[in-house]
C-alpha positions as CSV (number, residue, x, y, z in Angstrom):
1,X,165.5,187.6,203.5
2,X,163.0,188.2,200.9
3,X,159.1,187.2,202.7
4,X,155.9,187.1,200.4
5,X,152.4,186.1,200.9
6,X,150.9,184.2,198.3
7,X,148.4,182.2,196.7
8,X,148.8,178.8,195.5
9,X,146.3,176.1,194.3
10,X,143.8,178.8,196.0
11,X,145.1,178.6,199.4
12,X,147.0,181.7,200.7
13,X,149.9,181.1,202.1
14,X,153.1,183.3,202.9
15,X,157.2,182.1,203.3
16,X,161.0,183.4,201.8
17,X,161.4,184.3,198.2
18,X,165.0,182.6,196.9
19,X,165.7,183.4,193.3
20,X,163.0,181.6,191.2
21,X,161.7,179.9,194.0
22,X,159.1,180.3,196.9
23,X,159.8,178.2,200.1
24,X,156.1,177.3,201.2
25,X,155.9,178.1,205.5
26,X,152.6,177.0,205.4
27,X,153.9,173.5,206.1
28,X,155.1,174.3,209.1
29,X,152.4,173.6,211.9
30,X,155.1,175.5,214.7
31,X,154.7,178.9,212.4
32,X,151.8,180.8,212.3
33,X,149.3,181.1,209.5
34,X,149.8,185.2,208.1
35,X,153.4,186.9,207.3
36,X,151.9,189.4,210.0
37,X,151.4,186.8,212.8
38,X,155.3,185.6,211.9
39,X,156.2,189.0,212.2
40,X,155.1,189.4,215.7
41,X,156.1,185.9,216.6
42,X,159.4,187.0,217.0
43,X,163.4,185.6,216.4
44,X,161.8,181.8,217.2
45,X,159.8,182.0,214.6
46,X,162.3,183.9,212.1
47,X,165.1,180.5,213.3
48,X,162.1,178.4,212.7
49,X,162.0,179.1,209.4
50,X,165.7,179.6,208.4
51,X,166.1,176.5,209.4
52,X,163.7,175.2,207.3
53,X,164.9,176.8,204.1
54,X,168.4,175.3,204.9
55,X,166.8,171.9,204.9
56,X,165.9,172.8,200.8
57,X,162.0,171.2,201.7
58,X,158.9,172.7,200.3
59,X,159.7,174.9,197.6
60,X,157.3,176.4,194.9
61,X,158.6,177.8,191.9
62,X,158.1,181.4,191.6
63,X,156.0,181.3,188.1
64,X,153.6,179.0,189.8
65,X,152.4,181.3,192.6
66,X,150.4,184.7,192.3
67,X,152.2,187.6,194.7
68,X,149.9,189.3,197.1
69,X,150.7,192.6,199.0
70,X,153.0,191.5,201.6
71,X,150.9,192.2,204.7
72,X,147.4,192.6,202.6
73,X,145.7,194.4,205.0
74,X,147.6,195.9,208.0
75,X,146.4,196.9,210.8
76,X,146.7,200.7,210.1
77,X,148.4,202.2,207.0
78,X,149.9,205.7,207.4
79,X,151.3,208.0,204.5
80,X,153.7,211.0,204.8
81,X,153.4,214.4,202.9
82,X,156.2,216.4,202.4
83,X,158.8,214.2,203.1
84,X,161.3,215.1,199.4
85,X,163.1,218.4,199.0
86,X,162.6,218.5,195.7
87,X,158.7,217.5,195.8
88,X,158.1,220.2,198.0
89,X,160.5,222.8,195.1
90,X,157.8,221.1,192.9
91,X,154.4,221.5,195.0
92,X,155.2,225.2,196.1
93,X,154.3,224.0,199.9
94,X,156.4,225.5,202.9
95,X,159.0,222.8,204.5
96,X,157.0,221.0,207.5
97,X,158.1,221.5,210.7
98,X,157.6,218.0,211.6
99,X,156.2,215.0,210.2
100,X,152.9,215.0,208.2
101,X,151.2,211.6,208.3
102,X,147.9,211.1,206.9
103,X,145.8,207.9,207.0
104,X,145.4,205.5,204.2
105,X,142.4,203.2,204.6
106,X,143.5,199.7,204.3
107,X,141.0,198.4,201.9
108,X,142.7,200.3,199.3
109,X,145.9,197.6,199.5
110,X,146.3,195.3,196.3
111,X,149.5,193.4,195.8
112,X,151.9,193.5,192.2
113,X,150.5,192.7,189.1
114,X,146.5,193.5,190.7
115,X,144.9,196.6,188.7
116,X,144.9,200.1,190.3
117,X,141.5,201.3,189.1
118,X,140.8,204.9,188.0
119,X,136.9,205.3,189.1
120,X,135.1,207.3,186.7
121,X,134.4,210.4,189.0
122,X,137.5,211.5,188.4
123,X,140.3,212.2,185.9
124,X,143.2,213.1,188.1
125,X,144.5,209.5,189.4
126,X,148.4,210.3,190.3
127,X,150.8,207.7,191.1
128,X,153.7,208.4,194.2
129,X,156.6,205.7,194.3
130,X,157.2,205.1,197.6
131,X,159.7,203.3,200.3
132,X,157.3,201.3,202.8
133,X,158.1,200.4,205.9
134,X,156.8,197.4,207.8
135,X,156.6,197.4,211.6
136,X,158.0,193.9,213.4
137,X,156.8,194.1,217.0
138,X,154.3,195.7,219.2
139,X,156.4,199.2,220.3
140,X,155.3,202.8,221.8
141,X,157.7,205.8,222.8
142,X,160.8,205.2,220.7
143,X,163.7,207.2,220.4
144,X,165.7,206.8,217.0
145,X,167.9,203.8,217.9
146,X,165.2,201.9,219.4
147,X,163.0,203.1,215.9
148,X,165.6,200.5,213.9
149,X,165.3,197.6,216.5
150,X,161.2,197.5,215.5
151,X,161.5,197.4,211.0
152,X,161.1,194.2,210.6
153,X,161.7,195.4,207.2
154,X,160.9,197.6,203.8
155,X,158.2,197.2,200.9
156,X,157.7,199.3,197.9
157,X,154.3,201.4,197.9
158,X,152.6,203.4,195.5
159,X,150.3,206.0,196.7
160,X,147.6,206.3,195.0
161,X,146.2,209.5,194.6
162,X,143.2,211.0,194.1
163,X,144.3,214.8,193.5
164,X,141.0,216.6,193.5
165,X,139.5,214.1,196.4
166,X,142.6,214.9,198.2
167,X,142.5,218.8,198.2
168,X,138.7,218.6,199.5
169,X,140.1,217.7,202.7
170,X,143.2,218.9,205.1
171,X,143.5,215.2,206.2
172,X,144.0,214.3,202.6
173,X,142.1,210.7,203.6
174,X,139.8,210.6,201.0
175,X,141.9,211.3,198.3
176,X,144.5,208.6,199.3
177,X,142.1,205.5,200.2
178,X,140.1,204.6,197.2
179,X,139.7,201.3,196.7
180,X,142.8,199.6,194.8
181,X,145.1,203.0,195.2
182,X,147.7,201.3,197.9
183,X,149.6,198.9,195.6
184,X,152.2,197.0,197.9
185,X,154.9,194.7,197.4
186,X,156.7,192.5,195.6
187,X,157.6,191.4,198.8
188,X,159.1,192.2,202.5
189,X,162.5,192.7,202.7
190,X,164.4,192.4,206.1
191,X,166.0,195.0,207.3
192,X,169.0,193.4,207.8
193,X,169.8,192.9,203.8
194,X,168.2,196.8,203.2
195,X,171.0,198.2,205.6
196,X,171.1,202.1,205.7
197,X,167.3,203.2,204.1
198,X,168.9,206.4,203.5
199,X,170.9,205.4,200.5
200,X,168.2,203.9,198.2
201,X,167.9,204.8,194.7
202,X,163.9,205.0,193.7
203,X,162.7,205.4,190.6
204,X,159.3,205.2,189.0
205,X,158.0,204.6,185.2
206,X,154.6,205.1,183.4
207,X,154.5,203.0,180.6
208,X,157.8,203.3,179.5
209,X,158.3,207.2,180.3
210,X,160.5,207.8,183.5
211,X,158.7,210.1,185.8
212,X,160.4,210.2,189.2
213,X,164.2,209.8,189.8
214,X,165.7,210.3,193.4
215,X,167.6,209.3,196.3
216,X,166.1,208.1,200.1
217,X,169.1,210.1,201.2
218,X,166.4,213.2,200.3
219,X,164.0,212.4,202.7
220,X,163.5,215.6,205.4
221,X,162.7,213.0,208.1
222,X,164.2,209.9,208.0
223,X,162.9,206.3,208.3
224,X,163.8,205.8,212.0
225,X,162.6,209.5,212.7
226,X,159.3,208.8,210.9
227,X,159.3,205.4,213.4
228,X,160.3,207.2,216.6
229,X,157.8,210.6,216.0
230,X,154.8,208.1,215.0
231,X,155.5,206.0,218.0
232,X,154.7,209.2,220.6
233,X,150.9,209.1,219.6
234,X,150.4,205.6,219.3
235,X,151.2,202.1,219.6
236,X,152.6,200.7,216.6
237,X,152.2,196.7,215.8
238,X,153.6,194.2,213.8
239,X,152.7,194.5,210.2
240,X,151.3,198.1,210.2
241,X,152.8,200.3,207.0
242,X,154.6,203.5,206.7
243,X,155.0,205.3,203.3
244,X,157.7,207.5,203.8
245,X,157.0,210.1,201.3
246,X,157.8,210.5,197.1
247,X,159.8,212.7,195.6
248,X,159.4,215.1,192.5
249,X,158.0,214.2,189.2
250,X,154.4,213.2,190.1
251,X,152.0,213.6,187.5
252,X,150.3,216.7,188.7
253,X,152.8,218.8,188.4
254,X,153.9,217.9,184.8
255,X,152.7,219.8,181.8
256,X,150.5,218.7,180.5
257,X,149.9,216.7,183.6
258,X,150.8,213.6,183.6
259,X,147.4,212.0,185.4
260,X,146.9,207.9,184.8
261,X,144.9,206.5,181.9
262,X,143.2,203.1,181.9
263,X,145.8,200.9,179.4
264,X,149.0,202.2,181.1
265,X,151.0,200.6,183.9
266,X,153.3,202.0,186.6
267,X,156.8,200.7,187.9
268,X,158.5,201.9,190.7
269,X,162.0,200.3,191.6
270,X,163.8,200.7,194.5
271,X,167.2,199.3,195.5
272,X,167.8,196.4,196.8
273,X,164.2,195.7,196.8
274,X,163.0,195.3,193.5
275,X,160.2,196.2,191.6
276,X,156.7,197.0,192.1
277,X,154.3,197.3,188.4
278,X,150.4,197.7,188.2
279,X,148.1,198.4,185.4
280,X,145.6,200.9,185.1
281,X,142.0,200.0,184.2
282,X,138.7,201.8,183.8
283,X,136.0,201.5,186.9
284,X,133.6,198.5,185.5
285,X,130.5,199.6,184.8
C-alpha cells in the first residue's frame, strides 16, 4: 500500500495512493489525524482503513491534491555516511567499521515537487539519492529479525548537502540540515509490497544527465542492520526516518563537479517506489 499526506482544498490530510487516485482517511473519525499517528496506531488502524478502500468511498483524484513529505516532520531524522562500496572507491574514505549516522534537522524536510534552495553562502549544494526508511512502532534493543517487524515501510530521500558546511564539522550536521535540503517522498510504501530492500535499483538524474546508477544490494550495512545497530542507543518511534546511505556519482566528485544550479531539478527513482523530483532555486533575496 502506497500512504501519502496531502493537501486538499487547504486542509492537510493523509490516506492510500491507488493509481490516479487518493482515498481521503481524513473522513474517518476512528483513524487518527497524521500518517504518523496511523503509523503508531497499529494493525486496527491499518484494517480500518483497508476496509475502507474496499468500500471504493472518498476518493480524490491524484491531479487534484498537492503531495507533501510523507511524515513532514519526524520525530528525529538520521542519515548514514559510508554506507556504498563504490561511494567510498569514489570519496577515498576508509570502509567504517560500523555504522555512521549523522543527524539531519527536521526542518530541512520538503515533500516532491517543493524547491530545494541553494542559499547564497554557498556554491557547493550536492544532491544524494537515497532509500528512506520509515519506523512503524515505538521499539528499542532489536536484533535483525525483530529490525523488519518495526519498517512500517520505505520513502525516497535526497540528502541535501552542503559540502563545505559539512567538512567544517565531524558530525557533518550542519552541512546536511539547511533548510529545504531533506526532500522526501512521493509517498510511504509498505514494507510488505517493497519485500527484500536489498534488491532495489536506485537511480538519480540532474536535469536530464544521469548521475548515480546502483544497486541497494551495495549497501555495507543493511536496512535491518542499520534498524537493529540504531536501536541499541535509542528508542526509535513511529515515523522517525533513516537515509540509508547513496552511492557513487555525487556531484563533488565529478569533474568539473557537478554542484546544483538554481533552474535545474533532480530525480531519483527507486524500485518499486517510484519517483522523487525537486527544483533548484536561488535563496530570495
Amino acid at each position: 500500500m502506497k500512504l501519502a499526506t496531502f493537501r486538499y482544498s487547504e486542509q492537510i490530510g493523509y490516506g492510500a495512493v491507488l493509481g490516479d487516485e487518493v482515498i481521503n482517511a481524513a473522513v474517518l473519525p476512528d483513524l487518527p489525524n497524521t500518517l504518523c499517528d496511523f503509523l503508531a496506531a497499529g494493525e486496527a488502524a491499518q484494517a480500518t482503513l483497508q476496509s475502507f478502500i474496499a468500500s471504493g468511498a472518498a476518493r480524490l483524484a491524484l491531479a487534484d491534491v498537492t503531495l507533501l513529505a510523507p511524515i513532514p516532520r519526524p520525530g528525529k531524522y538520521l542519515g548514514v555516511g559510508l554506507n556504498y562500496r563504490d561511494h567510498i572507491e569514489e570519496t577515498g574514505f576508509s570502509k567504517p567499521d560500523y555504522p555512521l549516522f549523522f543527524n539531519k534537522q527536521t526542518t530541512c524536510v520538503i515533500g516532491p515537487g517543493q524547491a530545494i534552495i541553494k542559499p547564497k553562502i554557498s556554491d557547493k549544494v550536492d544532491y544524494e539519492g537515497e532509500l528512506a526508511i520509515i519506523i512503524g512502532r515505538t521499539a528499542r534493543d532489536l536484533d535483525e529479525q525483530q529490525a523488519r517487524e518495526v519498517i512500517a515501510g520505505y520513502s525516497i530521500a535526497n540528502d541535501v548537502s552542503m559540502r563545505d558546511w559539512q567538512m567544517r564539522s565531524p558530525t557533518w550536521t550542519l552541512g546536511k540540515s539547511f533548510d529545504s535540503h531533506g526532500p522526501l517522498g512521493p509517498w510511504l510504501v509498505t514494507a510488505d509490497e517493497i519485500g527484500n530492500p536489498q534488491q532495489l535499483r536506485i537511480q538519480t538524474w540532474v536535469d536530464q544527465e544521469p548521475r548515480q546508477d546502483a544497486s541497494t544490494a551495495s549497501m555495507i550495512f543493511s536496512c535491518y542492520e542499520l534498524v537493529a545497530y540504531l536501536s541499541q542507543a535509542m528508542t526509535l518511534e513511529a515515523g522517525d526516518i533513516i537515509a540509508t546511505g547513496t552511492p557513487a556519482g555525487v556531484g563533488v566528485k565529478m569533474k568539473p563537479r557537478g554542484y546544483l544550479r538554481p533552474g535545474q531539478t533532480v530525480k531519483i527513482a527507486i524500485d518499486r517506489i517510484g519517483c522523487l523530483t525537486n527544483p533548484v532555486v536561488g535563496e530570495p533575496n
